[in-house]
C-alpha positions, 0 to 999 in steps of 0.5 A: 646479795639478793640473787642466784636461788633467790629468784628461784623462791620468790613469787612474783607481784605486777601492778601499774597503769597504762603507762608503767607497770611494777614488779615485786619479788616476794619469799617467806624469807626476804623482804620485799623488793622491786624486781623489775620496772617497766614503761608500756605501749598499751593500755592495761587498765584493772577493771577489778572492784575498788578495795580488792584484797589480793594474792601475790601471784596477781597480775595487778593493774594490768587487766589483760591487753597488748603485753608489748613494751617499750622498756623494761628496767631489772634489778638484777640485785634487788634491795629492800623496798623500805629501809628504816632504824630504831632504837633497840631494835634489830641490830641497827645497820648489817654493816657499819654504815653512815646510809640509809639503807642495810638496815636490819629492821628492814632485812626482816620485814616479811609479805603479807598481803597487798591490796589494789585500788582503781580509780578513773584518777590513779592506780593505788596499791599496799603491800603490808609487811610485818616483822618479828621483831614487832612492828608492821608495815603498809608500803603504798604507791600510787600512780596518777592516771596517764603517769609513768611517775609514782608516788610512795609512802610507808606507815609503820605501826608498833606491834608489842608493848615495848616501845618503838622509837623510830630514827628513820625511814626511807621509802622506795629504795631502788637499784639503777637497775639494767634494760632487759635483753639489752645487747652488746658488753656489759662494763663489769662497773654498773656504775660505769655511764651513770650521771647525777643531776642535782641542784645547789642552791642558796638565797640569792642563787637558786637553781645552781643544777650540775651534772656529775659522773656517779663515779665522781661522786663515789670513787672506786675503793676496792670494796670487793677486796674486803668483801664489804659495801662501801660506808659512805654515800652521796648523800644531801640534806636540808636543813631545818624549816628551809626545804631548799635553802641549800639543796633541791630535795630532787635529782635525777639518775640517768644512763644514756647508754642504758637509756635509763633514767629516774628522776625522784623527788622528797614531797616535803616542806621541812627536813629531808635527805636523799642519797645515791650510792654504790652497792654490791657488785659496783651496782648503783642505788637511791634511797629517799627519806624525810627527817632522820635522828642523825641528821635532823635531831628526829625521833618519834616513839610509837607505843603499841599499836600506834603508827606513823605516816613517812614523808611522800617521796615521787620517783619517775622512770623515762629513757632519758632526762627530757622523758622524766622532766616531762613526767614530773611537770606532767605529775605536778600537774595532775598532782596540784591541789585541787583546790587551788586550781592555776587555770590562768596564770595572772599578772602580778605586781608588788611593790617591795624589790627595787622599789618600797622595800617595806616601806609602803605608805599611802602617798607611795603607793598611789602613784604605783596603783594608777601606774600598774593599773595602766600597764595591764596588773591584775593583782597588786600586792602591797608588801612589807611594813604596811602594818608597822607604826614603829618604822622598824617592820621587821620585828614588829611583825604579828599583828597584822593591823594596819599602820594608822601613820603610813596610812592616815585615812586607812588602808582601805583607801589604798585597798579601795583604789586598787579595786577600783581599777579593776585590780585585786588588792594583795597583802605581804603576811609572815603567819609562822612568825611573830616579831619580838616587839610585836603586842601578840608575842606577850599575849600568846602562851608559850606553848603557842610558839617553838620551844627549846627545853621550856623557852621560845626559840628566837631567831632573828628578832622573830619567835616561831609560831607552832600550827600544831597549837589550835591556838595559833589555828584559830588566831590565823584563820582570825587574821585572814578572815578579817583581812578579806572582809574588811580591806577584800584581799584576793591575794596573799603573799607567804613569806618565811624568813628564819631559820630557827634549827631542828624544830621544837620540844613541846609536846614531841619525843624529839625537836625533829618530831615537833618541826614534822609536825608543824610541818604537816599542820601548817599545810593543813592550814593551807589546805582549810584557807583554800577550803574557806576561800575558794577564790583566794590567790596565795603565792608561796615566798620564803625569803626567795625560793626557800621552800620551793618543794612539791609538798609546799608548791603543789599547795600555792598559785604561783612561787616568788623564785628569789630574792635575787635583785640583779637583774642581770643574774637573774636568767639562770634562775628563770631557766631553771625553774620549771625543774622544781615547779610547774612553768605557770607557778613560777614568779621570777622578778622583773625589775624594770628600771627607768636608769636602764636602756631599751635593751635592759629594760628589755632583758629585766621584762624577758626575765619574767615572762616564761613563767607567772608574770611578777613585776615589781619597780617605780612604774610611775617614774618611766618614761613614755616609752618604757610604759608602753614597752611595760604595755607591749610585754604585757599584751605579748604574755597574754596573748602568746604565753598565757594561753599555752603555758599550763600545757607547756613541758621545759626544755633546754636546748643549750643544756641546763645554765651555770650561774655565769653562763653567757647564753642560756635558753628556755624552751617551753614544748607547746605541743602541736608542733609549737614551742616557745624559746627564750634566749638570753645573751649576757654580754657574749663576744660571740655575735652568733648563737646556734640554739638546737632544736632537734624535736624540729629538725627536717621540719619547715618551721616558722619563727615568729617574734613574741617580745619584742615583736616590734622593729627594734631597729626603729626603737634604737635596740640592737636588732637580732636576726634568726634563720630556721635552718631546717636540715641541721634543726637549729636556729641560728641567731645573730645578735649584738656583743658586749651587752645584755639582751634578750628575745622570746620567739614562737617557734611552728611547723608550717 
């Protein structure tokens, strides 16, 4: 238990930024722990030199200024910082253990010196540790400028001849933590007030968030009468090369009473496992790793003076859940590539769900390209199967050549006439995979592909490209090239659909080491596309939200959030979204029908609207009415959504859906006091509905309708009325039973 005399021989490391400042505890004979965090008023910007090596006394990032703070969070039993195992090495866990944390190999690594950066951009720092049992450590953290979210990664490095086969590595390991000075009594549980937030997910149920007590999550089993911590944790994992095929590598911790509360995130597109828990003294903490060699079949042997990089993870600090909602949406933000600048959110129309479904051909399409052009698409993405001549797409696919039979006077007849009316022409692509009876998978070696033990893993008729092979590098960069000359795609769709297990063997101390570094290498190729062509627009689909982690999403325009064809289920996964992605990446289906009536038709358009407009459907089969209420939907998003949503922070007024909720609601927090509110009704019995806005309680507010902005009576739709109601801050809505609708309105202060 790291207390009492503890604090008496630690020296004392403060590092942050304007907004957050960190405070180490350092002794020659304990690890390395965070002892304090703390949000700030003032401004407290380092004006030392770039690269300044300093000592641990050092008052790092903080420049001086207003001491004052809002609040400072303390550990009142710290934890090591980096916990992380290997074989033969230390003693494994101190105690026996199925968590990340308590680790041996962790207990012993010892300060030796940090070093600070400041940039106009972010605030960087590297404490570096080492061990005697031979190996070394650089913990880094950044803090992007204006951000109370930090990002952390750990380099390990092998320091004698024997070998070090590393098995884990969590970084940013942290107590929950108490506010400092806080009054009143003190629950002898510390875990007593504290709730996770964590979301399940599965393809075609995304975005399926909970929250729990922790005590419901880990029980009270009278530890302390065996003088031992509890063996167990809650903790979650994903598998294989689906980031989020069942789980969100993301949580939040949160105490309203304390006024705490983290939000933390694993920035990684494969394997990863996050855990919360209970240790000594009932005291609540979280620990955050990428792949493991008990969960994921992941080892990697480092020879002496080699090293190895962990998977970022981001954690945020705020005094409650809409504060660290606003930082990582904040953090997204500033943290996105670069080079893929979102700016503008566009319109985007394909043709595969509820429509072609990967049978695309010419006389097919031509009718949907004059129909999309009319209702205002800006990209129009040709799907699945427009390179198959077999009539079987799916496991033809690899090539990437056009089908001579779907389209007898070429592709770029289709290509040609989607420029033409002044739309980019999109194509659906697979780059991680090759079909099975694809002409590529016997032209390309093996060693181009996942092996297992020699021989190519096949999963669902696909074998599974390894973008660690310059091969397979030079063979995609071929394929994008060439299709942008030749047919001038703007846009790829990135699809990924199989689930091929732990990951590869060639040339990898472990399948899990192989799949990491594919992993890593196929976000590099990512990066060289964006390099290479610069105006390209590329959407990040695995099977659905499959893959919807910051490591991949920070690299990608807009993310495809399902493969959810009702369109009645489809509002939770809308509402939820913008807890995983930024609100303008977030490409949820519309699935207009020309079967449906106004009000569905409606609710199917709604369903896209708060995030990146992604339409699919038989456009040139609606009525008159339907396409000018297509039109109508499309001019409100570009009018009122489009230029606000790239500022726009979510909340949610009804508290986050469940799956089957009956009402549920989006806000989008504009700034200026204006804010966006989508609500959906599905069938509700209750012809009233209170939506809570208490940001604008007191407030005279006008409430303006986005879509439908017409008379809904005159259509024949059910009309909604809504009153501000400026004393209670809510507003209260009046709508149709028994049937599902949908309104989006602007709420303003006058």
């Amino acid at each position: 238990m790291l207390k009492g005399r503890y604090w008496a021989i630690m020296s004392s490391l403060k590092w942050g930024n304007s907004e957050l400042e960190l405070e180490f505890g350092i002794a020659s004979t304990r690890p390395v722990v965070i002892r304090s965090v703390t949000m700030l008023s003032a401004a407290r910007h380092s004006t030392s030199a770039i690269g300044e090596t300093i000592d641990a006394n050092t008052n790092l990032g903080a420049g001086g200024g207003n001491e004052s703070t809002e609040t400072k969070v303390v550990f009142e039993r710290p934890m090591p910082v980096v916990e992380l195992m290997a074989a033969q090495r230390g003693s494994g866990h101190t105690k026996c253990s199925r968590r990340l944390i308590e680790t041996s190999l962790g207990a012993s690594l010892r300060y030796t010196g940090a070093v600070k950066k400041h940039t106009d951009d972010a605030d960087m720092l590297t404490i570096s540790m080492d061990s005697e049992l031979g190996l070394a450590v650089n913990l880094s953290f950044e803090l992007p400028a204006g951000c109370t979210m930090m990002r952390v990664t750990a380099e390990v490095t092998n320091t004698i001849d024997a070998p070090l086969v590393l098995e884990s590595l969590a970084v940013c390991c942290l107590p929950f933590g108490v506010r400092a000075h806080s009054g009143g009594e003190k629950s002898t549980d510390l875990l007593d007030g504290w709730a996770l937030t964590e979301c399940a997910a599965d393809w075609l149920g995304e975005g399926r968030w909970a929250t729990n007590p922790m005590r419901r999550l880990c029980p009270a089993l009278g530890n302390d009468l065996v003088g031992r911590n509890p063996q167990g944790a809650h903790s979650v994992v994903s598998e294989g090369t689906f980031s989020t095929g069942t789980s969100m590598p993301m949580g939040i911790v949160s105490n309203q009473g304390e006024g705490i509360a983290w939000l933390f995130q694993v920035e990684h597109n494969g394997a990863w496992r996050w855990e919360v828990g209970e240790r000594e003294d009932k005291e609540g903490y979280l620990a955050l790793s990428g792949p493991t060699y008990r969960d994921h079949g992941w080892s990697t042997t480092l020879m002496k003076g080699c090293s190895f990089t962990s998977v970022p993870v981001s954690v945020a600090l705020g005094h409650n859940v809409d504060d660290v909602i606003a930082s990582v949406t904040r953090y997204r933000r500033m943290e996105h590539s670069a080079l893929d600048e979102i700016g503008r959110p566009g319109i985007i129309f394909n043709d595969y769900m509820n429509t072609l479904n990967g049978d695309p051909t010419r006389d097919k399409l031509m009718p949907l390209v004059e129909a999309a052009a009319q209702v205002g698409a800006e990209v129009f993405c040709i799907d699945a199967g427009w390179y198959d001549d077999t009539g079987d797409w799916w496991p033809s696919v690899g090539e990437w050549m056009p089908s001579s039979k779907r389209f007898p006077n070429g592709l770029s007849e289709v290509t040609d006439a989607i420029r033409e009316r002044g739309m980019v022409p999109g194509l659906w692509m697979e780059p991680e995979v090759i079909g099975v009876k694809s002409p590529l998978a016997a032209e390309l070696p093996d060693e181009a592909f996942f092996l297992h033990a020699g021989q190519r893993v096949v999963e669902q008729e696909r074998y599974l490209l390894d973008f660690r092979n310059p091969v397979v590098i030079e063979r995609m960069n071929g394929v994008v090239d060439r299709l942008i000359k030749q047919f001038g795609v703007g846009y790829f769709k990135f699809d990924y659909n199989v689930m091929p297990g732990p990951g590869t063997t060639y040339k990898a101390d472990s399948p899990g080491d192989g799949l990491l570094g594919h992993n890593r290498a196929y976000s590099a190729w990512i990066q060289g596309l964006h390099r290479r062509h610069p105006n390209l627009i590329l959407e990040n689909c695995s099977s659905g939200g499959m893959r919807e982690d910051f490591a991949q999403t920070a690299l990608f325009r807009l993310n495809s959030t399902s493969d959810q064809q009702d369109f009645r289920k489809y509002p939770t996964i809308t509402a939820t979204a913008p807890l995983a992605m930024l609100p303008e990446q977030a490409g949820n289906w519309a699935y207009p029908s020309a079967e449906m009536d106004d009000e569905e038709f409606v609710f199917a358009l709604v369903n896209t609207m708060p995030g990146h407009f992604f339409m699919s459907g038989y456009l040139n089969r609606f009525s008159d009415r339907q396409i000018e209420l297509v039109k109508v939907a499309v001019a409100a998003y570009r009018e009122s959504i489009q230029p606000v949503i790239t500022q726009a922070v979510p909340f949610w007024p009804l508290g986050l859906p469940q799956w089957e909720d009956k009402s549920v609601a989006l806000g989008l927090d504009c700034g200026g006091g204006r804010a966006l509110l989508t609500v959906w009704a599905r069938c509700c019995e209750e012809g009233r509905l209170s939506v809570p806005l208490p940001k604008w309680r007191g407030k005279a507010c006008e409430v303006r309708p986005v879509f439908p902005a017409f008379d809904t009576r005159e259509s024949g739709m059910q009309a909604w009325s809504c009153n501000w109601d400026e004393e209670g801050g809510e507003l209260k809505l009046e709508l149709p039973k028994g049937i599902y609708t949908a309104r989006i309105y602007e709420i303003s202060v006058r």
